[in-house]
Residue, then its C-alpha position, 0 to 999 in steps of 0.5 A: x500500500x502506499x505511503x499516502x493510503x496510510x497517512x489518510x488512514x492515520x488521519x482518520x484514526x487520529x481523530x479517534x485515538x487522540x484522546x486516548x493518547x494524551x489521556x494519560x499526559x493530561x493534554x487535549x488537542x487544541x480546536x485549531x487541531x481538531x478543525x484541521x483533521x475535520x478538515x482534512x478529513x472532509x477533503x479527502x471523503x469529498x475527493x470521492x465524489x460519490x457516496x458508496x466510496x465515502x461510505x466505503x472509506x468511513x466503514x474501513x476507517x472504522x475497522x470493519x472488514x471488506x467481508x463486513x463491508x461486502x455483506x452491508x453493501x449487498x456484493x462481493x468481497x472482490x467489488x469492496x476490494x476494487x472500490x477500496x483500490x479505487x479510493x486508494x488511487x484517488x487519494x494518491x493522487x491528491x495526495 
């Protein structure tokens, strides 16, 4: 996978996961911080430009499997699997 699919993916999980890491240092992201994850967040979903793979995207950040996926989508396991290559494609190129 490339560098940019996981730095997408890191953002997402940082908006998930912040508050757990500094839990235990007694600091909170700062607004201007939370706004520019929300942000880019909402860049790279808007970048989809269609709902299926902004919902797609959102399901994988989350943690589900492409199975999962498959079976809410009413598919394959395979046209999760191109639909994701397609979001990853997308997001390399903005990238």
């Amino acid at each position: 996978m490339s560098v940019g699919f996981w730095k997408v993916r890191l953002l997402g999980k940082l908006l998930d996961t912040t508050e757990t890491l500094t839990a235990g240092l007694d600091l909170e992201p700062t607004p201007d911080f939370v706004a520019q994850m929300a942000e880019q967040y909402e860049g790279l979903l808007g970048s989809l430009g269609d709902d299926t793979l902004r919902q797609i995207a959102t399901w994988k950040l989350e943690g589900y499997t492409n199975a999962e996926i498959a079976g809410k989508l009413g598919c394959v396991t395979r046209t999760v699997e191109r639909k994701l290559e397609m979001i990853r494609e997308r997001w390399h190129r903005r990238a």
